[in-house]
N, C-alpha and C positions, 0 to 999 in steps of 0.2 A: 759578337759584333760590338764594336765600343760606342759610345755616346761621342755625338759630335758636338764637343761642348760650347760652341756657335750656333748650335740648332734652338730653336726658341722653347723655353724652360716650360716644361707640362705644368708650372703651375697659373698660367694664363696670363699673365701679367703685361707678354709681348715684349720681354726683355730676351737676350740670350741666355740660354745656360750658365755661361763663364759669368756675367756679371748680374746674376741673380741667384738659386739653388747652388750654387756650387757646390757647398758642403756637403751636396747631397746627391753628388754626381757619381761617386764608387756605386751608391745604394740602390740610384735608379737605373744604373747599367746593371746591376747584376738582377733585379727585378725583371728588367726588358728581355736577359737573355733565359731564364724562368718563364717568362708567358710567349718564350719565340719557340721554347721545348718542350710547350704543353705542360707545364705544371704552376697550373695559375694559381691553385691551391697553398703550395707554397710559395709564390711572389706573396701572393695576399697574406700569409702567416709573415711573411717580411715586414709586409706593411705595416701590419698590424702592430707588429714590435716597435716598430719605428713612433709611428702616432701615439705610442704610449709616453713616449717620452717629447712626443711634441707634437699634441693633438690637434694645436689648429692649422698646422706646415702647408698649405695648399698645393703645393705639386702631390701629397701623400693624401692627401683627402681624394687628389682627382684620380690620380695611380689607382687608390683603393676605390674608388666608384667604377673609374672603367672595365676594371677588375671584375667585378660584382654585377656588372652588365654583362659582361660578356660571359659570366656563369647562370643568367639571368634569375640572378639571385634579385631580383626586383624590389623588394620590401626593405633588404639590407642599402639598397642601392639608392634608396628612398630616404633612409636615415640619414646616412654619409653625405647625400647630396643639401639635404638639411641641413645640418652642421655648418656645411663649406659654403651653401648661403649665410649663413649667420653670421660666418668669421668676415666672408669677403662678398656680400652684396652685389658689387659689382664685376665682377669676374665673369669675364665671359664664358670661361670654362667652364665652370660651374652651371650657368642657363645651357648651353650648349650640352653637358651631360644629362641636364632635367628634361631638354629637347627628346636626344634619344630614349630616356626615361618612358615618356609617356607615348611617344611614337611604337614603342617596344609593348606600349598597355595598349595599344590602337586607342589611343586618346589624341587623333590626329591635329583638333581646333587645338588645342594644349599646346602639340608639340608644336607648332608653327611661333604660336607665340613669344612661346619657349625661345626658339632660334631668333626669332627677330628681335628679343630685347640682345640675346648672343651675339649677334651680328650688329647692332648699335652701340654696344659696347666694346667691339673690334676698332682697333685702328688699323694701320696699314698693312702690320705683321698679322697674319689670321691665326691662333692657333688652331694647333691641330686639331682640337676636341670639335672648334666651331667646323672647321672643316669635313669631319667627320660626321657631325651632325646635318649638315647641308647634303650628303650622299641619303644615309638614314630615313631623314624626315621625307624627301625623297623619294623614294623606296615607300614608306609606309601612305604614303598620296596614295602609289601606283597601286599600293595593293586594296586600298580605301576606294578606289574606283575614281579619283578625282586627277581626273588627266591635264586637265588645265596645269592647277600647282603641281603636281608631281613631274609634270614637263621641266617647268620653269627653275624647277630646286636641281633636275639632273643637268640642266644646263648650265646653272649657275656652277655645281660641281665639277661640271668638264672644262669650264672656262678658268677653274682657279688649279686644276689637279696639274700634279706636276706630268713633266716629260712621261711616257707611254703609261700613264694611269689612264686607261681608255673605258674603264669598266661601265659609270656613267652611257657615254656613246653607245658603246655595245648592248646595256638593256634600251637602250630608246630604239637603238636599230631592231632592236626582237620586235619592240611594242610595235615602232610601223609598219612590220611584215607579218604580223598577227592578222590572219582574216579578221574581217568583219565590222572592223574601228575602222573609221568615217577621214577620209583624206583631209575633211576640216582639223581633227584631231589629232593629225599626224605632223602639224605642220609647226613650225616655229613661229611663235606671234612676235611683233616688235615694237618696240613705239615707237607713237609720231613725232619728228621734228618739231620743236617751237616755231609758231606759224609768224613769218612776216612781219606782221601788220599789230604786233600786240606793243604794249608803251611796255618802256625802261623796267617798270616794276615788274609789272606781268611776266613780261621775259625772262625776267631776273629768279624770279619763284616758279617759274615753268623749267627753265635751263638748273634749278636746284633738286625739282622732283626726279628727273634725269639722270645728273649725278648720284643720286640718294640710290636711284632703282637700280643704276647698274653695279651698284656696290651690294645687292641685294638686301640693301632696307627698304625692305617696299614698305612696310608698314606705313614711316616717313615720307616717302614717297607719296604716299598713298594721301596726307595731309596735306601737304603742299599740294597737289590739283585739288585736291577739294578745295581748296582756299582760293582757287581762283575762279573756280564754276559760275559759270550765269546760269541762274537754273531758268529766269527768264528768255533767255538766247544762247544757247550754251553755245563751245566751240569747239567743234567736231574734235580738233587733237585732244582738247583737254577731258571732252567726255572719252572719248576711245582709251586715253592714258588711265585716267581715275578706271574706266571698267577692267583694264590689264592688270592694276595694282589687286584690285580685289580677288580679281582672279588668281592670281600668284600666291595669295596670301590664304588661300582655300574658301573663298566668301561665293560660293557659285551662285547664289539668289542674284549678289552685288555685281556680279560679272555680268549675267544674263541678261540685267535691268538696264547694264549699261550701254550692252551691246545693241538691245531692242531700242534704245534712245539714239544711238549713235546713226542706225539704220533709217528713223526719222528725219534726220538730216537734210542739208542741204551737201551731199556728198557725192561722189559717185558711182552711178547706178552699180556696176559691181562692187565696189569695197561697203555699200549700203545691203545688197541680196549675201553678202560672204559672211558680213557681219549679225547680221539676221538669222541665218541658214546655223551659226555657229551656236548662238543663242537659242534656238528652239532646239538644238542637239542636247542642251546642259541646263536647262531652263528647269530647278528643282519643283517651283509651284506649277509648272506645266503639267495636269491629271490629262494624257489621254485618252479618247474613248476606248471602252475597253470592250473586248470580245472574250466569254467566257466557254471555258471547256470543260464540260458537265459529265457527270456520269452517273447512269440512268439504271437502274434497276429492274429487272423483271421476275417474279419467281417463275418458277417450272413446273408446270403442270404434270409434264411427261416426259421426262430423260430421255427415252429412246428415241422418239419423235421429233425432238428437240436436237439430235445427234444426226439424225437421219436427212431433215430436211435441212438443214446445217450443210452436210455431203454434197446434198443433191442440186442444190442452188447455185444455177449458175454467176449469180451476181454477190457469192462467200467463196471467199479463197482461204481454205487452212495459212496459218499464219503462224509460224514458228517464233516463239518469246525468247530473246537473249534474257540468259540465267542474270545476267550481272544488270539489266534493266530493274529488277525486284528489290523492294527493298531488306534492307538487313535483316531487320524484325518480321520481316510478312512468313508466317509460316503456311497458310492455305495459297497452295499455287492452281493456279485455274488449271481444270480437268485439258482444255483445249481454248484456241483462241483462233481469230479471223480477224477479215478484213469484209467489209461490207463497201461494195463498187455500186455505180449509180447504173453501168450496164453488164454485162456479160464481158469476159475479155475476149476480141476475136481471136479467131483459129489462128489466124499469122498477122504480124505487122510489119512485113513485105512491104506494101504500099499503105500505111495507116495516114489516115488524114488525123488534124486535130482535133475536131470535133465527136471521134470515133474512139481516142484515147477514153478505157476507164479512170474514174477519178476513186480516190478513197472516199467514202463519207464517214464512217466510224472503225472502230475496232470494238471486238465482240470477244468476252469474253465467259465461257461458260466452267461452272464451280459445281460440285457434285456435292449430296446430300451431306451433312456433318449434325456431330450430334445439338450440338451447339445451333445450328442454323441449319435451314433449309436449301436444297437446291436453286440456283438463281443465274440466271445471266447479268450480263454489268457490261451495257453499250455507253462507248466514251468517244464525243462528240461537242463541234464548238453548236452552241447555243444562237446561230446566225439564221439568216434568210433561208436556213437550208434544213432545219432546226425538223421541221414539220414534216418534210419530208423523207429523214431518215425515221420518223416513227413512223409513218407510213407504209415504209418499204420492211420494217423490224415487222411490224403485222401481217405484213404480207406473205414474208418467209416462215414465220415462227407460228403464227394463227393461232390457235386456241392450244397450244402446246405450254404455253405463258401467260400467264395473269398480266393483269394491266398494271403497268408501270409503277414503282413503291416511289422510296428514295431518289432521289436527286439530288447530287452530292458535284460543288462546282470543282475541278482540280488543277487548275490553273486560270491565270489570268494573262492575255498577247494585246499588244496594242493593235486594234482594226486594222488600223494604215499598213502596220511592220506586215498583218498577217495578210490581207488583200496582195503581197506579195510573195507569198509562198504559197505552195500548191501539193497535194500527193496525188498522183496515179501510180497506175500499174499498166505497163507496156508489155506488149506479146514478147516474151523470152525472145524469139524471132527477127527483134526489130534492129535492123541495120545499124552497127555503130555511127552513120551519115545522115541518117534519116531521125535518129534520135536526137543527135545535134540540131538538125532542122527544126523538130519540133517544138524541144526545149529552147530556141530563138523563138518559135510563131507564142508558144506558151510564155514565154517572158513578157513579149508586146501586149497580148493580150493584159494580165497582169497589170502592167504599166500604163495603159489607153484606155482602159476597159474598169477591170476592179480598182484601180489604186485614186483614178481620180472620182472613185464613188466613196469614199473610205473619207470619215469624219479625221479632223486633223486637230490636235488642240494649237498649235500655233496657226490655225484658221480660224479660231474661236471659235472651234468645235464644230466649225461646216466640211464639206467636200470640198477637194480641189474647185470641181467641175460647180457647186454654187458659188465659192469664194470667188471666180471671175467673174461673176457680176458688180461685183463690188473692188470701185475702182481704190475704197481706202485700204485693203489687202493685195494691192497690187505688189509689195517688195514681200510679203511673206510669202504669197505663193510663188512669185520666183524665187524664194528660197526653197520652201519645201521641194521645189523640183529638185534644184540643186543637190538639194540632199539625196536622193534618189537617184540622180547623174552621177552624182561623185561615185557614188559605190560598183559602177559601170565597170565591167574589166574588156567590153570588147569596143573596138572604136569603130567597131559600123554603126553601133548605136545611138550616133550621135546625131542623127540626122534624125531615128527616133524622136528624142529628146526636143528637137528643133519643131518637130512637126508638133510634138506634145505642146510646148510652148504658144504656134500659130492655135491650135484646134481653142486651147482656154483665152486666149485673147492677149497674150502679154508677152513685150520685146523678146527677138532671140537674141540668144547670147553673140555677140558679133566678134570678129576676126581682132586679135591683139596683132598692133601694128609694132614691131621690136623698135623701132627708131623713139617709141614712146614709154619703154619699157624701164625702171626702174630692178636693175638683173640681183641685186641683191635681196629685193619686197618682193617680188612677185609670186603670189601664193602660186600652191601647187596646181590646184583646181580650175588656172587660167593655162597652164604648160599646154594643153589639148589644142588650146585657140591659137597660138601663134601662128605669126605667116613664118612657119620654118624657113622655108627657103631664103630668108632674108636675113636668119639670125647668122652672126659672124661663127665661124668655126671655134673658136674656142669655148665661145658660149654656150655652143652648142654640145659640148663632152660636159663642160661644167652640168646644165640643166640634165642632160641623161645620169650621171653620175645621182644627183639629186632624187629626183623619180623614184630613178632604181632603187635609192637605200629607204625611200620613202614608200617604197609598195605600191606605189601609183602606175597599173596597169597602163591605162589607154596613154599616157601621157610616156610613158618609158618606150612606147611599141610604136608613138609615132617618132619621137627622136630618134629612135632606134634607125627607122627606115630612114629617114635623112641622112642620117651618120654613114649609113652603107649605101644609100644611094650615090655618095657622093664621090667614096673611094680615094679619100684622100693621101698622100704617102706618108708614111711613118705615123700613121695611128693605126694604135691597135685596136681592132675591131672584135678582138675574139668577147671582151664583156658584151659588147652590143649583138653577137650573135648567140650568145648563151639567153640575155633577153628576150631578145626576138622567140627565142624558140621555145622556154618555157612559160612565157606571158601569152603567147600565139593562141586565141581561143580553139581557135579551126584545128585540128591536128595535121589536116592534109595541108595546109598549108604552113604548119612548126616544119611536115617534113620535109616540104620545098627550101626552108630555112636550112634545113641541115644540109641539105644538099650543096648550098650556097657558101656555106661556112667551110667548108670541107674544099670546095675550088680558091676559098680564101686561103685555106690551110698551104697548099696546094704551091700556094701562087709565092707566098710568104715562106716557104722552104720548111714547115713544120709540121709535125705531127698531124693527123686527123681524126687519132683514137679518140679525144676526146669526143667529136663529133659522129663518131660512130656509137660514142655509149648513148648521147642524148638522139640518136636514130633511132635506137635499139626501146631506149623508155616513150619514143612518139610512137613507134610500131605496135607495141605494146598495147598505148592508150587506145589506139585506133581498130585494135581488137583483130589485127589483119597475119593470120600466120604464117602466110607465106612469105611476109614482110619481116618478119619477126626473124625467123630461119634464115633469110637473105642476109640480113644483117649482122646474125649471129656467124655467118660465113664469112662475111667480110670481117668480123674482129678475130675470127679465128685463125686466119690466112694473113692479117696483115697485123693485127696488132697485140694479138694476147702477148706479147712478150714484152710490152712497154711499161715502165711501173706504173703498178696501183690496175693494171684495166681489166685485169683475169679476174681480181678481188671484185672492184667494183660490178662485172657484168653478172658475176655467180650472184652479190647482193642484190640487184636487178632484178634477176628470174626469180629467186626467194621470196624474196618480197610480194615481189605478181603470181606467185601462186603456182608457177609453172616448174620450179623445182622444189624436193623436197631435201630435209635438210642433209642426206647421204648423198644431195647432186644427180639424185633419177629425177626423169621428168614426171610429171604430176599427175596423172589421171592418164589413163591409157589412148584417150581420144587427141590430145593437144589442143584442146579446147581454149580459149581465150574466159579471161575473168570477167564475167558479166559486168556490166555499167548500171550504176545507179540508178534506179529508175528516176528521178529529179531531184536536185541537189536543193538542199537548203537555204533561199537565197532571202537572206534573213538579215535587218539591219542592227547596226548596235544601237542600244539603249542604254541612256544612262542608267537605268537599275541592274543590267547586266555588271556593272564593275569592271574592275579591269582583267586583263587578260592573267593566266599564271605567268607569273614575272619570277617564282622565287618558290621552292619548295618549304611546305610549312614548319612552324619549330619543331623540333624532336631532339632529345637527348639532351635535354639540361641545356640549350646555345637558343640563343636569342634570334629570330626569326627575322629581326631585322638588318637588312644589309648596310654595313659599315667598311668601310678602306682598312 
């Protein structure tokens, strides 16, 4: 492929090819087509020849670095990058490679740096090194766990990459549909407008921090509001602004501080609790209280007795250990293990009430004599309210078969609050896929009403929801901590929940967004829920679903959803809204009312309905119902197995669920359905969780970090 000798010269300068390196234009095409055919080895022996005869040449310094990165020859690449500061100081290409440099060492503070002196030294042509550096740095935020800047660097990349360079977009779209990450942290932040009311100067250095941020030198940016701050009366834009620079720039203390100031405000009640709610999500000096998970020691007096009454206890269920749970090194694997319930499981859970569901309280693990150590049980259990009474019940099964408790060893540490919402039981094999769903709702409220506003909070300064309402000066942080717990919602009946939770502590509901007041470009995601739909105009209304949807924002995608189809409007395609509908649909009986609906859309619309027969086929499935299953599986066989892709798609289906094996027999001689979870992990993200796997880790000599 030749050099297009108008493409801007690798050696940073921001000139063309043609009227800068020319000379060096044969050298560096035949180099490029060398590392386009995997032999960078030999581009780099090019290079090398070349530098000998003209070591300080800067396009051959950066050629031979990028080189040496992308073999992540790191220490060589450390040299060269030396050098090519030495010669040329200010070369953007050169900070711009030291960017990737250290981003590439997870020297994340470094490489920001790095790129922001890169990017101040850019003028209007970017090279391509800084440009590549902006993806990179980017990339290593995400894998650094720092979502804020690693947002703002993919953004900044998608907004500079040329025509269908989408790659940027497409990991931020993974990150927003990654369970578990907080709809705050899904969203794109902005800055505020220069307000009004501020004199000529002011304006003037507000309307320059602006310019600076959207060119991504926030660092600059970042100067300029500082220089206008009243820290005696600040001004909401300029603190909001100064907190987005820091944040951009990976300062997440500076971010936090400035969010919790901004919240202070004279602002409004929502953009004050969003602002707040976002800050105690990322707030690094926030210690919350913690709940520790211990494990407890017993010797064994008496193996066989200790095995026996193990069996015979109805409130220890054998509990079968996944091999791949152990660690590498452990070589003593426990003789046998359990589960230790606070009751007996009943006979059937036909009719089970909530209060009747067994609950987990430890796992039991029993070790048989070695020569090394002695026979021992090892009960692993949180250290809570409940602490006392799993040694209680351990005594009561075990009795004098075990010595009284040795060691005590803690093995994890969960934040109160996160854990206050999650739960384990054990449901009767028996229990209706209908009834389970029931419960798992009545179990969630509770959770939510019950344990979560008893759970100390460190952005309540370390109280409970349920005392922080006494206190009228915590009034915007526990409407945030709500918030935070509502956003992670995926069904939207619960939102009346949320409302009642709000009345029970004493503080505003979230009230109705009126659309005639709405700003459709600002409007965070986590107000989508409140609008008076019915009022928003039709186009607005695909734009805001489209949003949601690529945002992972359940409740808010399922109520657009239903507008959009309620509405039935002509020449809009409704099949994305009915693929929504039916895989967001908490209920399943009611995903498969959805398919039913999509399928008379099909219908109507002169199209296919195979699609909507597979996604019948994976709700039947869920719903555990096999005669539904088989209904279905008649209908694709009679009407649509011959349409592409749906024979493939249906056999991958049944694989999957367990129901066939991989020769295409069905699975087990019964046709049984794949048992359902006994309770799903409804667990928040934390900022020491990091971020999601974004990028498989280095291997084979190639640098781990992602570059264009």
């Amino acid at each position: 492929m030749a050099i297009d000798p108008y493409s801007l010269c690798p050696c940073g300068s921001g000139k063309k090819l043609k009227f800068c390196c020319s000379d060096l234009a044969a050298d560096i095409e035949k180099i490029t087509k060398l590392v386009a055919g995997e032999q960078p080895h030999a581009a780099l022996k090019h290079v090398e020849s070349l530098l000998a005869k003209q070591p300080n040449r800067a396009s051959l310094l950066d050629i031979r670095a990028m080189i040496e990165l992308s073999l992540n020859d790191l220490d060589a690449a450390e040299k060269t990058l030396k050098h090519f500061l030495a010669v040329e100081p200010e070369n953007p290409s050169a900070h711009a490679q030291w960017a990737l440099l250290a981003a590439s060492r997870n020297e994340v503070v470094d490489a920001v740096s790095r790129l922001q002196d890169a990017l101040e030294l850019t003028n209007n042509d970017m090279p391509q090194r800084v440009f590549e550096a902006i993806g990179g740095v980017g990339h290593a935020l995400l894998l650094d766990g720092d979502m804020i800047a690693a947002r703002a660097y993919l953004l900044l990349y998608a907004g500079v990459a040329p025509e269908g360079d989408n790659r940027a977009l497409e990991l931020l779209l993974r990150l927003n549909l990654q369970g578990g990450l907080p709809l705050l942290l899904r969203d794109n932040l902005m800055l505020m407008e220069c307000p009004s009311q501020f004199a000529t100067a002011t304006k003037n250095i507000f309307e320059e921090g602006l310019r600076l941020a959207r060119r991504g030198q926030w660092r600059r940016a970042e100067a300029q509001f500082a220089n206008i701050i009243n820290e005696a009366n600040p001004d909401p834009a300029v603190t909001y602004n100064l907190a987005l620079m820091r944040g951009w720039l990976g300062n997440e203390a500076g971010f936090a501080d400035g969010l919790h100031q901004f919240a202070r405000l004279s602002v409004p009640l929502d953009e004050a609790v969003e602002a707040e709610a976002l800050a105690q999500l990322v707030d690094p000096n926030f210690e919350e209280p913690i709940l520790a998970s211990v494990r407890i020691t017993y010797p064994i007096l008496n193996e066989d007795v200790v095995a026996e009454r193990l069996a015979s206890d109805k409130r220890i269920e054998r509990y079968e250990l996944d091999p791949e749970s152990l660690e590498e090194d452990e070589v003593t694997r426990p003789r046998s293990t359990h589960i230790l319930l606070d009751r007996p499981i009943p006979k059937t859970g036909v009719d089970l009430k909530l209060d009747e569901a067994p609950n987990v309280l430890a796992f039991i693990s029993v070790y048989g004599k070695r020569t090394d150590r002695d026979a021992r049980v090892e009960v692993t259990t949180d250290r809570g309210d409940g602490f006392a009474n799993v040694e209680k019940l351990i005594g009561e099964v075990l009795g004098d078969a075990i010595g009284p408790h040795g060691d005590e060893e803690v093995v994890a540490e969960k934040s109160a609050s996160e854990e206050a919402l999650s739960w384990r039981w054990r449901l009767p094999n028996d229990t209706p896929q209908a009834l389970r769903r029931k419960l798992l709702a009545e179990r969630r409220r509770k959770a939510i009403v019950e344990d979560w506003v008893a759970a100390p909070r460190a952005g309540l300064e370390g109280l409970s929801p349920r005392d922080a309402a006494s206190r009228a000066d915590l009034k915007i942080q526990l409407l945030a901590s709500i918030l935070i717990v509502e956003q992670a919602a995926v069904d939207p009946e619960e939102q009346a929940m949320f409302q009642e939770l709000r009345d029970t502590l004493g503080v505003p509901r979230a009230e109705a967004v009126d659309p005639s007041t709405v700003n459709w470009e600002r409007i965070p995601i986590t107000r989508l829920p409140r609008l008076d739909l019915a009022k928003v105009p039709e186009d607005r209304l695909m734009q805001l679903f489209n949003r949601a949807s690529m945002s992972g924002a359940a409740v808010a995608s399922l109520a657009l959803a239903h507008e959009l189809v309620s509405r039935e409007t002509p020449g809009v395609d409704l099949a994305p809204v009915y693929r929504q509908l039916i895989r967001s649909e908490p209920d399943p009986d009611k995903a498969l009312q959805w398919t039913a609906k999509a399928k008379e859309w099909a219908a109507k619309a002169g199209k296919s309905a195979g699609e909507w027969a597979l996604l019948e086929l994976e709700v039947q499935i869920e719903r555990g119902d096999p005669m539904g299953v088989q209904e279905t599986l008649n209908d694709l066989r009679a009407n649509h197995l011959n349409e592409p892709g749906i024979a493939e798609a249906t056999y991958r289906l049944l694989y999957t669920a367990g129901l066939l094996t991989p020769r295409g027999l069905p699975a087990g001689a019964g046709g049984g359905m794949p048992a359902a979870p006994a309770a799903p992990a409804n667990r928040l993200w934390t900022p020491d969780q990091g971020a999601p796997a974004a990028a498989p880790a280095a291997g084979g000599g190639k640098s781990a970090i992602w570059t264009p």
